[in-house]
C-alpha positions as CSV (number, residue, x, y, z in Angstrom):
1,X,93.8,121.8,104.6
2,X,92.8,121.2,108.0
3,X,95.7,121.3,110.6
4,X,95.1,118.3,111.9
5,X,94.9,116.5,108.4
6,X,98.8,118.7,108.0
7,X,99.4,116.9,111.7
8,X,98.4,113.3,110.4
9,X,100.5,113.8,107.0
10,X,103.7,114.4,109.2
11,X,102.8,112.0,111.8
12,X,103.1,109.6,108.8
13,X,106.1,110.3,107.7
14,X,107.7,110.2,111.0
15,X,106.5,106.8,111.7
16,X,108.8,104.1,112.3
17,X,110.0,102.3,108.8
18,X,111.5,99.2,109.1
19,X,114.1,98.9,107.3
20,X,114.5,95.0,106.0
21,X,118.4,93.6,105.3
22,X,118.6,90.2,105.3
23,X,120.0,87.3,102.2
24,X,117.0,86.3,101.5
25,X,115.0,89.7,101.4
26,X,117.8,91.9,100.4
27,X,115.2,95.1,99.1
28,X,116.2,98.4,99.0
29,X,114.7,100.4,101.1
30,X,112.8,103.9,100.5
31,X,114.6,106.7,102.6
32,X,112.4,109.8,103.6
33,X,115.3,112.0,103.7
34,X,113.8,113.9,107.4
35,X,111.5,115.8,105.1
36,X,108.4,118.0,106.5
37,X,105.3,118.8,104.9
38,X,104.8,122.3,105.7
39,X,101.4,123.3,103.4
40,X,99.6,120.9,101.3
41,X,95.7,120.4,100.0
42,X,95.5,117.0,101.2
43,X,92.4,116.1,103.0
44,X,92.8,113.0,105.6
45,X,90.2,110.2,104.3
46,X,89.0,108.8,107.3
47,X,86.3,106.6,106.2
48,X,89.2,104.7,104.2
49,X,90.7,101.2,105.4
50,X,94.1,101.5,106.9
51,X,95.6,100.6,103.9
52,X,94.4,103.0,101.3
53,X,95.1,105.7,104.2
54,X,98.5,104.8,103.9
55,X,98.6,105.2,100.2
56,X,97.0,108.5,100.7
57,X,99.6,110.2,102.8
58,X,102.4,108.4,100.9
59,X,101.0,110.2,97.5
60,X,100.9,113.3,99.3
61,X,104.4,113.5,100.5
62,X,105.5,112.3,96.9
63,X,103.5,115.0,95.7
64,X,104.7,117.9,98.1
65,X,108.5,116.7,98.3
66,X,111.8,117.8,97.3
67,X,113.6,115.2,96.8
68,X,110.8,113.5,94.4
69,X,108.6,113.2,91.5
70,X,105.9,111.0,90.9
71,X,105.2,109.7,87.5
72,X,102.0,107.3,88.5
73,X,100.5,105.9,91.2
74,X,98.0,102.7,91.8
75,X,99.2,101.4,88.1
76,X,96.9,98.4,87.2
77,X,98.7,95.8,85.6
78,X,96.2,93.4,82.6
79,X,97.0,90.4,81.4
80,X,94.8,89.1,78.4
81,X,92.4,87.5,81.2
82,X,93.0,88.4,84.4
83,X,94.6,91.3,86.6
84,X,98.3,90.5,87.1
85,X,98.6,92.8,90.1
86,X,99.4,96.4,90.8
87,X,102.2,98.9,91.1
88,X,102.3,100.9,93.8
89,X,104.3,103.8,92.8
90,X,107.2,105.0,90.7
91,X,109.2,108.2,91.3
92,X,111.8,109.7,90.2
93,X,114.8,110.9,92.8
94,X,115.5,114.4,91.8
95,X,119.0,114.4,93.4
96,X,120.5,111.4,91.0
97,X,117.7,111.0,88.1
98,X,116.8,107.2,89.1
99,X,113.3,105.6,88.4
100,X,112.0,104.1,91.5
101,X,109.3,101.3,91.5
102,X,108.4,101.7,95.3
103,X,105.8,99.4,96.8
104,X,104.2,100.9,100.0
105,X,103.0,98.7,103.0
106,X,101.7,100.3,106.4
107,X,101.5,97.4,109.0
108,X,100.3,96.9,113.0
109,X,102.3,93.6,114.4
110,X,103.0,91.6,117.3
111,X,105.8,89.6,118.5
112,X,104.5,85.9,119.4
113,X,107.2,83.9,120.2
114,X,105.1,80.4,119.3
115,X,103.7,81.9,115.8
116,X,106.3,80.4,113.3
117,X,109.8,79.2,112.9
118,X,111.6,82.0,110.9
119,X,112.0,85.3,112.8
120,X,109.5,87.1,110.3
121,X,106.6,84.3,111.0
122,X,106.7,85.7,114.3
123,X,105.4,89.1,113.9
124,X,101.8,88.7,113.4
125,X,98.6,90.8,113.0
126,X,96.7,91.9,115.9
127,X,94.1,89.2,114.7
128,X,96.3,86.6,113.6
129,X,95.9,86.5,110.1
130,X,99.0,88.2,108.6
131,X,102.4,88.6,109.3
132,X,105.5,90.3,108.5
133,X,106.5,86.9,106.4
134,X,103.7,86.9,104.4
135,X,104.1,90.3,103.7
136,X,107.8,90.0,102.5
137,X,107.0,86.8,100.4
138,X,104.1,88.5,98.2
139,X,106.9,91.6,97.7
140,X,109.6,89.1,96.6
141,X,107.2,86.8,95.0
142,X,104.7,88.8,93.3
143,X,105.2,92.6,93.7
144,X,108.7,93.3,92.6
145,X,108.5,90.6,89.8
146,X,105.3,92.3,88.3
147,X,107.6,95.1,86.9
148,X,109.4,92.6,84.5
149,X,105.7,91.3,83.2
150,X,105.5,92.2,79.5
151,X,102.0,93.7,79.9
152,X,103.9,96.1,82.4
153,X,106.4,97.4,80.3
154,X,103.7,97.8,77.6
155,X,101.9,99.7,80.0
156,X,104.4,102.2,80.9
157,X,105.8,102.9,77.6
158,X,102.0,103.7,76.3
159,X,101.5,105.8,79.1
160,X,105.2,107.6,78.4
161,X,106.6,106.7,82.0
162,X,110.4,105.7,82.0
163,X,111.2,102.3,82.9
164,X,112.3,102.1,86.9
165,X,116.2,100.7,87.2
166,X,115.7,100.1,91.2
167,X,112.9,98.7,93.4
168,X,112.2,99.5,97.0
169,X,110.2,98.9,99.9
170,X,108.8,101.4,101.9
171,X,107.6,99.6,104.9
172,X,105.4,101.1,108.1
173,X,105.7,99.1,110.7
174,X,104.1,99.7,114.2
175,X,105.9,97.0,116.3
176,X,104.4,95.5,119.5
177,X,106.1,93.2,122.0
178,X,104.8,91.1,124.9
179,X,104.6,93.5,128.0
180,X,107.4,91.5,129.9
181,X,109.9,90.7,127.4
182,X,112.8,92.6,126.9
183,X,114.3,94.2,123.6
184,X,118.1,93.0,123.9
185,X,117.9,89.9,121.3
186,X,116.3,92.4,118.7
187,X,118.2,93.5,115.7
188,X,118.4,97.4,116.0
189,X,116.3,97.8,112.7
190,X,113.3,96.0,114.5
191,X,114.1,97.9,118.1
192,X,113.3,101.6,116.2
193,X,110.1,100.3,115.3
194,X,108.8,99.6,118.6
195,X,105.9,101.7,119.5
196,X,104.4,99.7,122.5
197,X,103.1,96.4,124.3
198,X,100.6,93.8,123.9
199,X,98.7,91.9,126.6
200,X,96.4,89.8,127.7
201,X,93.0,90.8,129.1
202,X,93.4,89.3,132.4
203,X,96.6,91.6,132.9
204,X,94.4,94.9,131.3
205,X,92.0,93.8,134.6
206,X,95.0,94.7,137.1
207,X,95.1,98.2,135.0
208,X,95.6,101.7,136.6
209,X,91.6,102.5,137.4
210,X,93.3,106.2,137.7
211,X,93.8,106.4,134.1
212,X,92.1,107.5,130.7
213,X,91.8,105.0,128.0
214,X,91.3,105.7,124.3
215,X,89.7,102.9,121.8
216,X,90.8,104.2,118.3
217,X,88.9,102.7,115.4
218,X,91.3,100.9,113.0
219,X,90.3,103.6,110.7
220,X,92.0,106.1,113.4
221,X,95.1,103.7,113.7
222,X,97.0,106.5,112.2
223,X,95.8,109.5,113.8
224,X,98.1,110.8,116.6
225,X,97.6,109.8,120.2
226,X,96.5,113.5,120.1
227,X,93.4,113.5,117.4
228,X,91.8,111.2,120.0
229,X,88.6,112.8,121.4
230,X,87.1,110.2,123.4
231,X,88.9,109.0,126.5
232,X,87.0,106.3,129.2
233,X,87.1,105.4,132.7
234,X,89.0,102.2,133.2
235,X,85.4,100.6,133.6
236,X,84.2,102.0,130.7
237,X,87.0,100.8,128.6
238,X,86.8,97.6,130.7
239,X,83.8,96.9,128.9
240,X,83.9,97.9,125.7
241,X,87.5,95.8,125.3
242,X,85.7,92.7,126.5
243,X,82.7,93.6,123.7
244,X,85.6,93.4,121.2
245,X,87.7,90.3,122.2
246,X,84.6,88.4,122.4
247,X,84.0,89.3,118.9
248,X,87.8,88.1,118.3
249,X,89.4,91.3,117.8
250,X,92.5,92.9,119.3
251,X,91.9,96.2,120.4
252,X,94.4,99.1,120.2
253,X,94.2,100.6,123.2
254,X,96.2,104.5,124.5
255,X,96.5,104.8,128.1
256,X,97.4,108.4,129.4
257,X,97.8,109.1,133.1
258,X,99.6,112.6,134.4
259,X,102.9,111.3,134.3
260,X,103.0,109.2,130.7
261,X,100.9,107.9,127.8
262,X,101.3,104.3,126.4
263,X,100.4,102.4,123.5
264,X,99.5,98.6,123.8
265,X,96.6,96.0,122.2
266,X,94.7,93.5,124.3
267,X,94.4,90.2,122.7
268,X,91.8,87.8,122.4
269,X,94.0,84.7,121.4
């Protein structure tokens, strides 16, 4: 195992999880317990979409903790004709013997005030076409519910995996806000999950030309600020933001000057 690919493993299990209480999505929520991945075979696999990254460092962890056991992973769910959905993971908690169906979700949103009417319409994808409420809906809706299926409890007792007795969500969330809004009328759950700023390109134009921009792929979302190898001149980054919002895409963007680094997207919308 490479040391970054160790670095990008931890990096992921530090990342901010935001932790959902509310009536209507009252989940349980997966809890880390502050471990540390010290040595591991796991290989980073970068030409992967975000997503499947995710799942890949979460069955890692699983794999290397303490405090778990994983009995499957990516569990395919049949009906007679179609594909009824997927299980993410189940574990069991070695410190009280509990099953866990856990479903994983590793998310990048932004706070748009104008984007809904419910607090959780608000937070949207970079791009505009997700957000944290559809996200929460398909779990409530679909992906906790898929357990009880009959095809799923055939399933798990062919393959010899005990039936989970709790459900959880283990939810990434990278949170964005405008540049100039301030954090006060957040819930504290949603505050530790900010990571930066988003803005418009006409503000990116009044930039610091003194600093060092990095363009991360989405497929290098995860990677630490660090793991970024190619930094531009503000007129180099200049352009190739513009190349991107005219193709309608948001841009993650890291700034790093001597004194700071910051994190922030440029949007097109």
């Amino acid at each position: 195992m490479k040391s970054q690919d160790l670095d990008i493993l931890n990096s992921f299990i530090k990342a901010p999880d935001l932790k959902i209480h509310s009536e209507k999505y009252s989940f349980e929520n997966f809890n880390f317990l502050n471990e540390v991945i010290v040595k591991n075979n796991f290989v980073f696999p970068e030409n992967l979409v975000l997503g499947m990254q995710a799942e890949a460092c979460f069955e890692a962890y699983l794999k290397q903790s303490i405090n778990y056991k994983l009995l499957a992973a990516n569990l395919q769910i049949n009906g007679e004709k179609e594909t009824l959905g997927e299980l993410d993971f189940i574990v069991k908690n070695l410190k009280n013997e509990q099953v866990i169906h856990i479903e994983l979700a590793c998310k990048f949103y932004l706070y748009d005030e104008n984007a809904g009417t419910t607090f959780e319409e608000k937070w949207i994808g970079p791009n505009r076409k997700d957000s944290l409420f559809d996200k929460l809906e398909k779990v409530r809706l679909k992906q906790f519910p898929l357990l009880q299926k009959t095809a799923t409890i055939q399933k798990l007792k062919a393959l010899d995996v005990e039936m989970p007795t709790s459900q959880q969500l283990c939810l990434k969330a990278f949170l964005f806000l405008p540049k100039v809004m301030e954090t006060q009328f957040l819930p504290q759950n949603y505050i530790n999950c900010i990571v930066g700023y988003w803005i418009k390109v006409t503000d990116f134009i009044e930039e610091n030309e003194d600093a060092l921009y990095g363009l991360p792929t989405k497929k290098e979302w995860l990677l630490p600020m660090e793991a970024i190898e190619t930094w531009l001149t503000f007129s180099e980054a200049k352009e190739a933001i513009e190349i991107q919002l005219q193709a309608k895409k948001s841009p993650l963007v890291y700034k790093k000057t001597s004194r700071n680094t910051e994190r922030f997207f440029v949007v097109w919308w």
